[in-house]
DSSP file (Angstrom, degrees, kcal/mol; ACC not computed):
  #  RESIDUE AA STRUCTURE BP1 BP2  ACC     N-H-->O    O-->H-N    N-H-->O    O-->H-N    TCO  KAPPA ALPHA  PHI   PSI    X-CA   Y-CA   Z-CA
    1    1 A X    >>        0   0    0      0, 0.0     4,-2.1     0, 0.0     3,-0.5   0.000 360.0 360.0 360.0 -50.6    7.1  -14.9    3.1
    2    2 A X  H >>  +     0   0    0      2,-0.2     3,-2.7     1,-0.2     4,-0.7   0.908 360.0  54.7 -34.5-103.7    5.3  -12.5    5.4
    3    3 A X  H 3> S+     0   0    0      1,-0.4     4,-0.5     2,-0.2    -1,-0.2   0.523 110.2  47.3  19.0 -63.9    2.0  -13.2    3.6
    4    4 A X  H <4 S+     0   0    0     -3,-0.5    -1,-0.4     2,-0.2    -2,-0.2   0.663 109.1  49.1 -80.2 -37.6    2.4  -16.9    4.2
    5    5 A X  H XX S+     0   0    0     -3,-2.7     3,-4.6    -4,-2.1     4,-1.9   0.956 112.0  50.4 -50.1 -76.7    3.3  -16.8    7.9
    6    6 A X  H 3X S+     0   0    0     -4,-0.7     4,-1.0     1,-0.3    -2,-0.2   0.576 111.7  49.3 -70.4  -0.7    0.3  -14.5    8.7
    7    7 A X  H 3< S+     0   0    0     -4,-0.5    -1,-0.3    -5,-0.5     4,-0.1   0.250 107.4  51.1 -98.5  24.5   -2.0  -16.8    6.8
    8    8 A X  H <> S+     0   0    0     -3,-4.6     4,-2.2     3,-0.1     5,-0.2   0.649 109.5  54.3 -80.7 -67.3   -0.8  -19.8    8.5
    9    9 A X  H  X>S+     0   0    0     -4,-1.9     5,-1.2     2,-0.2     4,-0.6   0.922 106.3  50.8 -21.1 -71.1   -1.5  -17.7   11.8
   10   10 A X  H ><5S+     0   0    0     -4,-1.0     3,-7.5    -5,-0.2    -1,-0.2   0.933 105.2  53.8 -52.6 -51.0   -5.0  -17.1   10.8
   11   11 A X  H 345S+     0   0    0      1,-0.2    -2,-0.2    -4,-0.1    -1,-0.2   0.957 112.2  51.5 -52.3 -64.9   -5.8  -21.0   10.0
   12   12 A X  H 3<5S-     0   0    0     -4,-2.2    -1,-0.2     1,-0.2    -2,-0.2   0.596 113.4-124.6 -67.3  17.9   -4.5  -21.6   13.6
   13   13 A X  T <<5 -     0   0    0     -3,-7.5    -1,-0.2    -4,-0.6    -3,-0.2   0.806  40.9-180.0  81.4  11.3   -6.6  -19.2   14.9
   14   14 A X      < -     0   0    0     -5,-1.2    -1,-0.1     1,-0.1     3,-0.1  -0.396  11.7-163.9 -77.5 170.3   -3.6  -17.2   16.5
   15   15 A X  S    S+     0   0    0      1,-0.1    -1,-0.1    -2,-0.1     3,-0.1   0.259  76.8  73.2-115.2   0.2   -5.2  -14.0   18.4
   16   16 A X  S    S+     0   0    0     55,-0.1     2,-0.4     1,-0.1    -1,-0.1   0.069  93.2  46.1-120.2  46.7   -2.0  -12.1   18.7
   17   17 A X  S    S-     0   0    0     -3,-0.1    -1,-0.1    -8,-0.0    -3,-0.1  -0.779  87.6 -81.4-175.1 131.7   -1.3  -10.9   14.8
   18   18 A X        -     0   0    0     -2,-0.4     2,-0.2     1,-0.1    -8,-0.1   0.375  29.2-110.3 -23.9 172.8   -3.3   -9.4   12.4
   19   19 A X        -     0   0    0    -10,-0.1    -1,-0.1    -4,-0.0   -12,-0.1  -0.606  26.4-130.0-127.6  81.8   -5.5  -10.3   10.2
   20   20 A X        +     0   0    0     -2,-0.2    14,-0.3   -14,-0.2     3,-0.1   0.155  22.2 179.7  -5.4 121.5   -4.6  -10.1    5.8
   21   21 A X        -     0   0    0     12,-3.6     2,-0.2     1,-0.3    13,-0.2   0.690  63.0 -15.9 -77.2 -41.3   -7.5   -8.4    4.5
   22   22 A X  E     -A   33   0A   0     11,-1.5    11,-2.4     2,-0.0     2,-0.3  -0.922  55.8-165.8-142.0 161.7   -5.9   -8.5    0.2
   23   23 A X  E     +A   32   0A   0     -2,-0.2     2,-0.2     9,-0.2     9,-0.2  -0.993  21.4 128.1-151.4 153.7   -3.1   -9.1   -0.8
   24   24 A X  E     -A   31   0A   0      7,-2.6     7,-1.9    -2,-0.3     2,-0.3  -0.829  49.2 -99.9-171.5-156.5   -1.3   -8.4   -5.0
   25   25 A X  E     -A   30   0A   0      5,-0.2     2,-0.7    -2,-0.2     5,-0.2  -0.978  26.7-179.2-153.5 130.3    1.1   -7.2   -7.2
   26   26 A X  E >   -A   29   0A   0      3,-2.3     2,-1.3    -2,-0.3     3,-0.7  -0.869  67.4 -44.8-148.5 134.8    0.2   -4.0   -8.8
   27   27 A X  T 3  S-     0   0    0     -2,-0.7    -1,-0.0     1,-0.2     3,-0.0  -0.245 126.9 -19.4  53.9 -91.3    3.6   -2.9  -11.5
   28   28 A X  T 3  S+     0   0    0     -2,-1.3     2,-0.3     2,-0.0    -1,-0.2  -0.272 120.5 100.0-136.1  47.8    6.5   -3.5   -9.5
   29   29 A X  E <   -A   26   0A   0     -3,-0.7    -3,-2.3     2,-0.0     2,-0.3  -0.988  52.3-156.1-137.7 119.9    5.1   -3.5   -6.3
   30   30 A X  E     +A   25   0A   0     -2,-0.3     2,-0.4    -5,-0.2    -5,-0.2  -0.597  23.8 175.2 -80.0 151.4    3.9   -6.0   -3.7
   31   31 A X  E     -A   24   0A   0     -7,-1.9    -7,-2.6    -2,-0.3     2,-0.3  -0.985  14.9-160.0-159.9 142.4    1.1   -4.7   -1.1
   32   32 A X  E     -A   23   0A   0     -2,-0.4     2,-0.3    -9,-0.2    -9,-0.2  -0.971  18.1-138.7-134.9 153.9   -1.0   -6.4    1.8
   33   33 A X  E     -A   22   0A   0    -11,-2.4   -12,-3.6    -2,-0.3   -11,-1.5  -0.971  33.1-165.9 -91.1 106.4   -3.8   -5.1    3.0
   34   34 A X        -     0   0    0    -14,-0.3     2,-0.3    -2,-0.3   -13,-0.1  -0.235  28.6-116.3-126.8 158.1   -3.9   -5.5    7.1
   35   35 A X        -     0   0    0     -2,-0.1     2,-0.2   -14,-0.0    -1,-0.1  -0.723  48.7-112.3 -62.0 145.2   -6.0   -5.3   10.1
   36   36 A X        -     0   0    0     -2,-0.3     3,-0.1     1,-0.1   -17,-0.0  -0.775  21.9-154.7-102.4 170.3   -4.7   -2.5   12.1
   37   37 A X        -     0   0    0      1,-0.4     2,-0.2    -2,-0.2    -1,-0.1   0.506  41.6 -90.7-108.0  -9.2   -3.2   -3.4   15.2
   38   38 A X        -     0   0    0      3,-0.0    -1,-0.4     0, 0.0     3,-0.1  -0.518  57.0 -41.3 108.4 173.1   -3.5   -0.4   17.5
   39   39 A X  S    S-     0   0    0     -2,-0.2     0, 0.0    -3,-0.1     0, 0.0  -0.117  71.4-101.6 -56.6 161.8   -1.5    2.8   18.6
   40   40 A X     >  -     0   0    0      1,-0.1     4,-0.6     4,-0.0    -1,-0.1   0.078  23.9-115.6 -71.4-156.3    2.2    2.2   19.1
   41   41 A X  H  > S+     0   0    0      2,-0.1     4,-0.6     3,-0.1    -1,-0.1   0.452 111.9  65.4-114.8  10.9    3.2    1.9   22.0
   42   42 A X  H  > S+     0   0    0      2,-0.2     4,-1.7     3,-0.1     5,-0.3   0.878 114.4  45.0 -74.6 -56.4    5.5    5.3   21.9
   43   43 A X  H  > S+     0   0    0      1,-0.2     4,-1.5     2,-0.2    -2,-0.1   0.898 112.5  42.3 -54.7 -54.8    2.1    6.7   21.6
   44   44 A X  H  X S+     0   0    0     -4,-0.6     4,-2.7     1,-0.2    -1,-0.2   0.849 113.5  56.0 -64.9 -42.5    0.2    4.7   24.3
   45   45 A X  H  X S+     0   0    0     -4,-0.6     4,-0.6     1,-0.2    -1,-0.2   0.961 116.2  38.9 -71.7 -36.3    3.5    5.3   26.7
   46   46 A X  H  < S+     0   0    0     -4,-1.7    -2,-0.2     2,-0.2    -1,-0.2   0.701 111.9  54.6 -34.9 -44.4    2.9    9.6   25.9
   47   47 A X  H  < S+     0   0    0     -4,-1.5    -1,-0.2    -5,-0.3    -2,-0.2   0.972 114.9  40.9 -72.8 -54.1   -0.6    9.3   26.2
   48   48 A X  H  < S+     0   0    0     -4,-2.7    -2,-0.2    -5,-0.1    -1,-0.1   0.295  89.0  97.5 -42.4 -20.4   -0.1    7.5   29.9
   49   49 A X     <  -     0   0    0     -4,-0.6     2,-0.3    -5,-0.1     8,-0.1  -0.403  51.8-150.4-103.1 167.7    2.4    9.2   31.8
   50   50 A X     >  -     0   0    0      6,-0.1     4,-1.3    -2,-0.1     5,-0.3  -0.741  38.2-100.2-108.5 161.3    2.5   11.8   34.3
   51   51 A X  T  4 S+     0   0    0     -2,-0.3    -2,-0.0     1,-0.2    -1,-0.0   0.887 128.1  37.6 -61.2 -32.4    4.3   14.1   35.3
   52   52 A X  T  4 S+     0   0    0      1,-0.2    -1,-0.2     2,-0.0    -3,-0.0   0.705 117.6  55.7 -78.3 -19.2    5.7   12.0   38.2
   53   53 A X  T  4 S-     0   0    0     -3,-0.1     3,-0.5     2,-0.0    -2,-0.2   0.770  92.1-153.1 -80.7 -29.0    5.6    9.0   35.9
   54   54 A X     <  -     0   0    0     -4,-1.3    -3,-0.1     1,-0.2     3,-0.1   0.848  64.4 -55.9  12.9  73.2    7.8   10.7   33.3
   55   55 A X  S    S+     0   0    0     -5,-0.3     2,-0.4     1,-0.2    -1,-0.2   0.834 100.9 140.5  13.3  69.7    6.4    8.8   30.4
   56   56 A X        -     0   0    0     -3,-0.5    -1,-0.2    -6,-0.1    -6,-0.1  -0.999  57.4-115.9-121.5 147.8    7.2    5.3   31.7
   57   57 A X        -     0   0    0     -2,-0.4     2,-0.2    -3,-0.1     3,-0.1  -0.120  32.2-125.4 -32.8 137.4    5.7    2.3   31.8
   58   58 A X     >  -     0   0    0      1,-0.1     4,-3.7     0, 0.0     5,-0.2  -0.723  33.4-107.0-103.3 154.8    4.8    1.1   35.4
   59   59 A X  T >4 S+     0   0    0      2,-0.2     3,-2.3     1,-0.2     5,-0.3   0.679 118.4  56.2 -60.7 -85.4    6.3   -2.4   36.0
   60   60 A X  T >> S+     0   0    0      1,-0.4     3,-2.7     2,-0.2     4,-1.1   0.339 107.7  46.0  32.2 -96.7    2.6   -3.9   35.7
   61   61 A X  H >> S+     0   0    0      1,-0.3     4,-2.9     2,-0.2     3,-1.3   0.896 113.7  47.2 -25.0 -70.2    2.1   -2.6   32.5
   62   62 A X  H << S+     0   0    0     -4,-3.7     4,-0.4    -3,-2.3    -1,-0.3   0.387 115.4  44.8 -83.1  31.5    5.6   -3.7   31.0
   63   63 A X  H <> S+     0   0    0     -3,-2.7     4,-1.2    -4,-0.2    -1,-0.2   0.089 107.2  58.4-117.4  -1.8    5.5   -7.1   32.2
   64   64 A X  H <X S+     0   0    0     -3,-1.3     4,-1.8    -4,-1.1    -2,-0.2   0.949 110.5  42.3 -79.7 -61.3    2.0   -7.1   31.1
   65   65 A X  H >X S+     0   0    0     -4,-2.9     4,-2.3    -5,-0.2     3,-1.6   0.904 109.7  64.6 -38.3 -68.7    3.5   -6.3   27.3
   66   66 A X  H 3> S+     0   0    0     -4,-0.4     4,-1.2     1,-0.4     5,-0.2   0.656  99.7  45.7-101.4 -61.1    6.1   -8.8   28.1
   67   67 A X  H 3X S+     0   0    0     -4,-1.2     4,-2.4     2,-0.2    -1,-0.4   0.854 112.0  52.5 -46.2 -46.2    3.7  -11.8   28.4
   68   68 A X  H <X S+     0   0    0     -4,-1.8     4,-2.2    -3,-1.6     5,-0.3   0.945 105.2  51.9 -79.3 -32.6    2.0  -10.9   25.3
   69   69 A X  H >X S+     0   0    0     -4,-2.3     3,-2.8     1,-0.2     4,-1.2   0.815 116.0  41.9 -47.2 -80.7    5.1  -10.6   23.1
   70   70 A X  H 3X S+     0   0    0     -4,-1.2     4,-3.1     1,-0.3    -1,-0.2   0.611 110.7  58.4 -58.3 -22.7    6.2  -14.0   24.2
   71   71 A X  H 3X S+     0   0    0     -4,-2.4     4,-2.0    -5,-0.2    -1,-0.3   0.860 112.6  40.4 -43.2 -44.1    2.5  -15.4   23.9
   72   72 A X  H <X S+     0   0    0     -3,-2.8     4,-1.7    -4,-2.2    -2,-0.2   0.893 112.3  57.1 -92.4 -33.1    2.4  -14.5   20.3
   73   73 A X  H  X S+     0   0    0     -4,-1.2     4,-1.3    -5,-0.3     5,-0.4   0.995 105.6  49.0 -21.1 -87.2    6.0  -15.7   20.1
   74   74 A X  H >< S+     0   0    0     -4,-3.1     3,-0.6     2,-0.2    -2,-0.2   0.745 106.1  58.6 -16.8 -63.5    4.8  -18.9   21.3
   75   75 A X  H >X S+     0   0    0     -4,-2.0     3,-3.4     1,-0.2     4,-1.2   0.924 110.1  47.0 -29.0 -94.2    1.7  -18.7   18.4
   76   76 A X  H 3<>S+     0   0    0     -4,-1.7     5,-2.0     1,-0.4    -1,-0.2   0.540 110.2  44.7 -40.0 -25.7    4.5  -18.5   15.7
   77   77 A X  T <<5S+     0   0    0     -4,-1.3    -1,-0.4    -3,-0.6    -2,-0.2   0.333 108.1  66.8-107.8  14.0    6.8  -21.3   16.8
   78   78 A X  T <45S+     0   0    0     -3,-3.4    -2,-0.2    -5,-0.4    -3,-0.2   0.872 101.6  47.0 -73.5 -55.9    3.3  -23.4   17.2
   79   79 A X  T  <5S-     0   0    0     -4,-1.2    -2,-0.2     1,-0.2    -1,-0.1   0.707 132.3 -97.6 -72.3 -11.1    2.9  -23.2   13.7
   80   80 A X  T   5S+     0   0    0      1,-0.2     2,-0.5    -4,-0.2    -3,-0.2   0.411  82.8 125.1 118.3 -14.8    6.6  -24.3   13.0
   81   81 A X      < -     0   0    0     -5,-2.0    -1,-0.2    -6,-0.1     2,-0.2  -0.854  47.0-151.4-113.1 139.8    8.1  -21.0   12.5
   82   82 A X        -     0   0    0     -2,-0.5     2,-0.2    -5,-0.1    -9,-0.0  -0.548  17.1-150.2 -83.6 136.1   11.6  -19.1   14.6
   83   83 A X              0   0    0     -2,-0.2    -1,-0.1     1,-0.0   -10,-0.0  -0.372 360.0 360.0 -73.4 158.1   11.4  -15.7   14.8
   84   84 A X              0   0    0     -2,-0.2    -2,-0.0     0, 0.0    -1,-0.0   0.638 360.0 360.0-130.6 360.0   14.8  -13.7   14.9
């Protein structure tokens, strides 16, 4: 099902989820092959902070995240499909 979502995404061109490089069956196994998507954001928040900051987000920044989740939300229910 994954598989089929994100290569509905791609025909519409969405920009905020990866991109299937392969995809198979190898024994008893399923596997896709991905774009990667970047560092987490446990990492990115680690990487960022300060000592005065004490590895949080500044509101900027998580409203910044906050817009793109629901952007790429948005993407997904374009194409017809609810998230949960």
């Amino acid at each position: 099902m994954e598989v089929y979502v994100l290569m509905e995404l791609k025909k519409s061109n969405a920009k905020h989820f990866c991109d299937i490089l392969d995809r198979g069956r190898a024994n008893d196994y399923n596997f896709v092959v991905m774009t990667l998507v970047g560092p987490s954001f446990d990492n990115l928040r680690k990487t960022a902070s300060t000592e005065k900051s004490k590895q949080k987000f500044s509101l900027g920044c998580a409203l910044s995240i906050a817009i793109k989740c629901v952007d790429a939300i948005e993407e997904l229910h374009g194409i017809g499909y609810l998230h949960r």
